[in-house]
Structures are given as structure tokens and as C-alpha cells.
N, C-alpha and C positions, 0 to 999 in steps of 0.2 A: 661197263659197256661190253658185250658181246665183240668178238672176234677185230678184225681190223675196221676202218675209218671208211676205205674206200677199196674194194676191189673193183668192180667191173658195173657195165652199164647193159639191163635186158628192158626190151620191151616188153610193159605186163602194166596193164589197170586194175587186176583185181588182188586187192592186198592181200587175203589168204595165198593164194597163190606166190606172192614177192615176199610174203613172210617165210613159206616153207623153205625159197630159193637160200635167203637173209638165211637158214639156220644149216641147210646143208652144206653154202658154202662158207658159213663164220664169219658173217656180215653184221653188223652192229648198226648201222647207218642207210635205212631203206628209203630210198626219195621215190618219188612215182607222179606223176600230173597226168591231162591228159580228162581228166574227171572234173577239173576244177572247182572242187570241195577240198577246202581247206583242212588237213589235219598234221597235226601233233601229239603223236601219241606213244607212250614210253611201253614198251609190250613189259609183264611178266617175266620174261626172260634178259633182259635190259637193253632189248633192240629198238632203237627208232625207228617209227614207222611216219612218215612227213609225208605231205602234197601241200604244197606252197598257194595251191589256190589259182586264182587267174591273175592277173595285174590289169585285163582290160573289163573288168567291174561285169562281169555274167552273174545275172542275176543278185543287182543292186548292191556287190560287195566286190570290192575290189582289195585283194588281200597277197601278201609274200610272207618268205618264213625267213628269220634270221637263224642262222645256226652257226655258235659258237663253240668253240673248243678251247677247254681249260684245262690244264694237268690232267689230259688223258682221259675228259669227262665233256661228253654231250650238252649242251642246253639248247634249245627250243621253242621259239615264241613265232606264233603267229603278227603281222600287223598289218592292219589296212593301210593304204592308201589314202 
């Protein structure tokens, strides 16, 4: 996994954009909402890139992310509602 867990928190829907943020500043762990499309996605470079979805069901799914950490390692699942 890419740089620390958690530095800081920017306002940004567009993930290219929170991806490039995630590499210049050694972010490993990229959340972002706001879009509420659910994703889970482990980049190339070993950064996550997450949006947990909505929890009040837009557009017939109603979905969160579980994110776990284990010896220094990432895992991420999506689940509905």
C-alpha cells in the first residue's frame, strides 16, 4: 500500500484528479462520495481508490464500503444494504 492510511481530507468528485492528489501527496487510501457510485478499486500503484455509494438507495441500490486493515494491508468490499 502506497504512502500513509490517512493524511488529510480535500473536496474533489473527480478521481483522476484525487488520484493525482493520492500520489503527490503519498496517500495509499483515497475515499471520495458525493457521486454515489459505488466503487472499490485497487490502482496499479497500490492506492485505493473507494466511494462507499449512498446508504439512502439512489437509484434502486442502496450500498457502503467496509474498509479493513490488517498488518499494514488494505481490504475493501463493497455491501448493500
Amino acid at each position: 500500500m502506497a504512502g500513509q492510511l490517512l493524511e488529510n481530507i480535500i473536496h474533489c468528485i473527480c478521481s483522476e484528479l484525487l488520484l493525482q492528489t493520492g500520489r503527490e501527496r503519498d496517500i495509499g487510501c483515497l475515499c471520495y462520495g458525493h457521486t454515489h457510485e459505488p466503487v472499490a478499486q485497487l490502482q496499479s500503484d497500490g492506492r485505493w481508490l473507494i466511494n462507499p455509494g449512498t446508504a439512502g438507495g439512489i437509484g434502486n441500490r442502496a450500498t457502503y464500503a467496509v474498509v479493513q486493515v490488517e498488518d499494514g494491508r488494505l481490504s475493501v468490499e463493497i455491501k448493500e444494504l
